[in-house]
C-alpha positions as CSV (number, residue, x, y, z in Angstrom):
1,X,21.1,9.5,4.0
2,X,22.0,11.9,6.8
3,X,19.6,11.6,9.7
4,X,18.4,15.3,11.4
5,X,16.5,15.4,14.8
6,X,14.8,18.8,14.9
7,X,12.5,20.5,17.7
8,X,9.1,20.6,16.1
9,X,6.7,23.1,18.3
10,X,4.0,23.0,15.9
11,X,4.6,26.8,15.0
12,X,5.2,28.6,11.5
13,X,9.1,28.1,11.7
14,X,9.8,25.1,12.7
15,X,7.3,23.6,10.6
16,X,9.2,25.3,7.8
17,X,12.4,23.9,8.7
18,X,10.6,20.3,8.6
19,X,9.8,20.5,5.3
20,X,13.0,22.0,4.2
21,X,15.2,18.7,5.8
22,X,12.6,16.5,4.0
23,X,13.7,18.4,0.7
24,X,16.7,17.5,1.6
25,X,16.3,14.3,1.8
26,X,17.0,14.1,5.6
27,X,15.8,11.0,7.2
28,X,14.1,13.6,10.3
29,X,13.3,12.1,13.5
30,X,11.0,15.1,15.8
31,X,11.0,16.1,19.6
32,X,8.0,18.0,20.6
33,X,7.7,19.4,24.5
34,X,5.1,20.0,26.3
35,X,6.1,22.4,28.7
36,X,3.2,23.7,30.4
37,X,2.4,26.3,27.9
38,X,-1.0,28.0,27.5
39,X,-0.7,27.7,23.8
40,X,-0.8,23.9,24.1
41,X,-2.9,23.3,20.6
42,X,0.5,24.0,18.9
43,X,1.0,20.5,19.7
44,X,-1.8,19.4,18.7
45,X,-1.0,21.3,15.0
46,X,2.1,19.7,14.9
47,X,0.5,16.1,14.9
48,X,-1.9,17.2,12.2
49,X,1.4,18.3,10.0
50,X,3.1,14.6,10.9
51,X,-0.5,13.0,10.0
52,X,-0.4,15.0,6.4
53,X,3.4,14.4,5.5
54,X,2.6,10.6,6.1
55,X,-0.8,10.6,3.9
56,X,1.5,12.3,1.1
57,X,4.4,9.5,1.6
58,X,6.8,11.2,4.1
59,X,7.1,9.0,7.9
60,X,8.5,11.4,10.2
61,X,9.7,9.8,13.6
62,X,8.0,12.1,16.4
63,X,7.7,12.1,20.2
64,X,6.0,14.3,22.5
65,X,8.8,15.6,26.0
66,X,6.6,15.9,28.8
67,X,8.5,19.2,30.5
68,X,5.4,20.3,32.4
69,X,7.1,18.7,36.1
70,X,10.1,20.9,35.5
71,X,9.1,23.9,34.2
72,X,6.1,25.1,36.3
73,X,8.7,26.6,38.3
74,X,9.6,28.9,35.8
75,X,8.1,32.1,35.4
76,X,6.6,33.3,32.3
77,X,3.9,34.8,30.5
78,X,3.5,31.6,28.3
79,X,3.6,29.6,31.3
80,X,2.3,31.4,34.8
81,X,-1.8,32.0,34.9
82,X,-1.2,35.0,37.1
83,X,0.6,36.4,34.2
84,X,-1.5,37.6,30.9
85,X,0.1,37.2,27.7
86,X,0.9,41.1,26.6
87,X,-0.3,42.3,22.7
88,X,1.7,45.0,20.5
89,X,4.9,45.1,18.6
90,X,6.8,41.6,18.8
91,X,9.9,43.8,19.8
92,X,8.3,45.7,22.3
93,X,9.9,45.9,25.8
94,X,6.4,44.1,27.4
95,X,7.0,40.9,25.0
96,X,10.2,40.1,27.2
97,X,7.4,38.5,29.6
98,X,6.9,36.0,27.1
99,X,10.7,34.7,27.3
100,X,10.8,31.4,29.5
101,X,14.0,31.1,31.2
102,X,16.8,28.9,29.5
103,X,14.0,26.7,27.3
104,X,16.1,27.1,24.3
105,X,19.0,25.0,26.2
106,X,16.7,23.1,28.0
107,X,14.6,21.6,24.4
108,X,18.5,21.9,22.6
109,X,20.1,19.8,25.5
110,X,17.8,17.0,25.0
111,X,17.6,17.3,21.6
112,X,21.9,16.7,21.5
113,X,21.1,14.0,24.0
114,X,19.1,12.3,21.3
115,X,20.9,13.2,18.5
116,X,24.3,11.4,19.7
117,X,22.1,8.1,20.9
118,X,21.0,8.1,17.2
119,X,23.9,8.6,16.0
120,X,25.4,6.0,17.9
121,X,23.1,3.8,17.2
122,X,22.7,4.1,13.0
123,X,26.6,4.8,13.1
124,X,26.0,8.0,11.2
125,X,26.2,11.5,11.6
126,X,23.6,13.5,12.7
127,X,22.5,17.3,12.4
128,X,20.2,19.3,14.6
129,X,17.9,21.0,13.2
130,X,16.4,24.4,14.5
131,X,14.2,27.0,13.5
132,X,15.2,29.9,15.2
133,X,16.0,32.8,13.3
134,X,16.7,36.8,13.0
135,X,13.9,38.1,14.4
136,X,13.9,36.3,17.7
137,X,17.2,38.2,18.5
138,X,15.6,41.2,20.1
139,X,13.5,39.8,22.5
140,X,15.0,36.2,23.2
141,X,18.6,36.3,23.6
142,X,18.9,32.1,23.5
143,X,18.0,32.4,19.4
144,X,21.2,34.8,18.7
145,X,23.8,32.8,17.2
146,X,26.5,33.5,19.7
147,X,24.2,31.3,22.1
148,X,24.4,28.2,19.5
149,X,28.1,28.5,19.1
150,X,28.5,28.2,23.2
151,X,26.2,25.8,23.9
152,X,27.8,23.6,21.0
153,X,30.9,24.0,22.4
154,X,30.4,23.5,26.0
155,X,27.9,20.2,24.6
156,X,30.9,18.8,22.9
157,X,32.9,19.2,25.9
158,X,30.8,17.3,28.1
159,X,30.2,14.3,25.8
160,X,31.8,11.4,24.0
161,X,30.8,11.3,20.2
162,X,30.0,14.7,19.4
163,X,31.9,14.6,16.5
164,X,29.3,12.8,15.1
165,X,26.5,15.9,16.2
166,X,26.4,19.5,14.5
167,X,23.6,22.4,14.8
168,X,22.2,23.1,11.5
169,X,20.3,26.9,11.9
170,X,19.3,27.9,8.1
171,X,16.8,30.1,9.5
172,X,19.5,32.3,12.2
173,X,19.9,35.3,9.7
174,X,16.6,35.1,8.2
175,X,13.3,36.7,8.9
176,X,9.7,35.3,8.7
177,X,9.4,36.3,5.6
178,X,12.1,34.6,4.1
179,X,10.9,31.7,6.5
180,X,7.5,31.7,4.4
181,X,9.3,32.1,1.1
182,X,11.4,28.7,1.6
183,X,8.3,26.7,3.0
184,X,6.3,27.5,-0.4
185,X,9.6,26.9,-2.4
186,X,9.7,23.5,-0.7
187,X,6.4,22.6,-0.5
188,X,6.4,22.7,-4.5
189,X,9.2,20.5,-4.9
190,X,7.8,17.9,-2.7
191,X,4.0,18.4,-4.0
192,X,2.7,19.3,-0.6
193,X,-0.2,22.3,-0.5
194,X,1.6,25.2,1.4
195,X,-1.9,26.3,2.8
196,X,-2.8,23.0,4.7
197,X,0.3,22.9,6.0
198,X,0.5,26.3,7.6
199,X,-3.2,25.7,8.8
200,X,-2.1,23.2,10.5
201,X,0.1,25.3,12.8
202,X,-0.2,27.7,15.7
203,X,1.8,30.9,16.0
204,X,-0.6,32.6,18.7
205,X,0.5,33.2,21.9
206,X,-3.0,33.3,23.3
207,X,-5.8,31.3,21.0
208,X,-8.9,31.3,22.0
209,X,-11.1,28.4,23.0
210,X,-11.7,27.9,19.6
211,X,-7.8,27.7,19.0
212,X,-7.8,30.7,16.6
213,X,-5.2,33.4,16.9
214,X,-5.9,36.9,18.7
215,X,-4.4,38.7,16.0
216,X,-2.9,40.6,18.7
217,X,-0.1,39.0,20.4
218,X,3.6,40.3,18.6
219,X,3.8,36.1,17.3
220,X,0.6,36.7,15.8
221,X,1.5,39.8,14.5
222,X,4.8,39.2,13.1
223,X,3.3,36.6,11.7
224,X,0.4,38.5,9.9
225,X,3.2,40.7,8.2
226,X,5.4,37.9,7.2
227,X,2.0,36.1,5.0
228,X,1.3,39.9,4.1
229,X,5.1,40.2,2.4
230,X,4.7,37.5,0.2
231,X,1.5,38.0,-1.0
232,X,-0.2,35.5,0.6
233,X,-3.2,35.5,2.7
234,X,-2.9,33.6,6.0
235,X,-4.5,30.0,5.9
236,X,-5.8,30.0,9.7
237,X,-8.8,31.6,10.8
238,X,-8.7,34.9,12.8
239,X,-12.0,35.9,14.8
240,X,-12.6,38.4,13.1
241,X,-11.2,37.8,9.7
242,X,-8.0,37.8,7.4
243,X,-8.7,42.0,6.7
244,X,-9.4,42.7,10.2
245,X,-6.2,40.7,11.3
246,X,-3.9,42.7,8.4
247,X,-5.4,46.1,9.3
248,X,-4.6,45.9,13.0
249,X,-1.2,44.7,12.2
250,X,-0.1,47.1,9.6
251,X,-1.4,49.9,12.0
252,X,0.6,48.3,14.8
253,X,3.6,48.3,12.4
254,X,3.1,51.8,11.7
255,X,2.8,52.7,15.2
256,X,6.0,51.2,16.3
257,X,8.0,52.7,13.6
258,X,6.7,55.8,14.2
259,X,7.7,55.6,17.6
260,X,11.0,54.5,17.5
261,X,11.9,56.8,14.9
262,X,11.2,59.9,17.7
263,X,12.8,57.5,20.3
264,X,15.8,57.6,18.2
265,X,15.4,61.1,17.1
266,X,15.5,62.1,20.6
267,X,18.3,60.3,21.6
């Protein structure tokens, strides 16, 4: 049985990617970090998802990273309370406020930490698993896959044993959509109800006190479209409904499109 440690924030794709390494009969281990981010609850989802895989048979190893220490020096949207948490288009120039410097080497540098200590100590190889994926590569430049091929190189420079360690990124060339289509594809094989598992997640950039998504955020609304692509109506609760939540980001769809086809019209 291979082992896999993956990053599990307690969003939509890395939740997906969980379930897909248990389908593959991965032996998954799970880092979660709590870095100080406003949209805390998605650690609190993620434990729900760990507490429902073991009720249906499935004992995932997970720990929770306490980052906070580290990263309130780092300036972000997701992080700094003098900074709101902009709404539109997920590719829209004003989501680059959401980008927290380096966390994608920070969570992957642990994560190859851990993943050569456990493969040391089962004598095994083991995989990383992460869910980042095509439509990151606009706005956050450490989910491109030139970034992974770096950082696994300069990793395996600096440590003994990394022939043991690989990245495993099934998601890097895919969309949400396709993200949603293998969770319900997997979730089948393995008898697991698609819906509770992506109720039990947080995409939201900015919940409210209730912990239900804006509906506004671009996570929220690329998120929206993706459940709207495959037919499927969105499990978690939106303030003001699953048709309010669709019609606000269709319209925002259109909107962008529209836009960018006179920006490039102009150009």
């Amino acid at each position: 049985m291979t082992r896999a440690v993956m990053a599990l924030s307690g969003g939509m794709d890395s939740t997906a990617l969980l379930i897909n390494l248990i389908s593959k009969g991965h032996k998954v281990s799970c880092i979660s970090y709590d870095y100080g981010q406003k949209h805390v609850i998605e650690l609190e989802r993620a434990e729900m998802n760990i507490d429902y895989l073991y009720s249906k048979g499935h004992h995932i190893d997970h720990r929770v990273v306490d980052l906070k220490s580290a990263m309130e020096i780092f300036r972000s949207a997701l992080t700094s309370i003098d900074m709101r948490v902009p709404e539109g288009h997920y590719e829209a120039e004003q989501m680059k406020q959401t980008v927290v410097p380096n966390r994608n080497a920070i969570f992957a540098s642990i994560l190859y930490g851990f993943a050569i200590s456990e493969a040391t100590k089962w004598e095994n190889s083991v995989i990383i698993g992460l869910g980042v994926h095509s439509g990151d590569h606009e706005i956050y430049p450490d989910c491109r896959p030139e970034f992974y091929e770096a950082l696994q190189e300069a990793f395996a420079l600096g440590n003994w044993g990394s022939e043991y360690v690989s990245f495993h990124l099934p998601y890097i060339m895919g969309d949400k959509q396709s993200i949603l289509e293998d969770a319900l594809c997997n979730s089948e094989t393995l008898g697991l109800d698609f819906d509770t598992i992506f109720r039990n997640t947080n995409t939201s950039y900015n919940p409210d006190e209730m912990g239900r998504p804006s509906g506004k955020s671009g996570a929220d609304i690329e998120r929206i479209l993706a459940f709207h692509a495959i037919g499927r109506k969105d499990p978690l609760e939106y303030p003001n409904g699953w048709e309010a939540a669709l019609k606000h980001a269709l319209k925002v769809s259109y909107e962008w499109a529209a836009d960018s086809g006179d920006r490039d019209h102009e150009e």
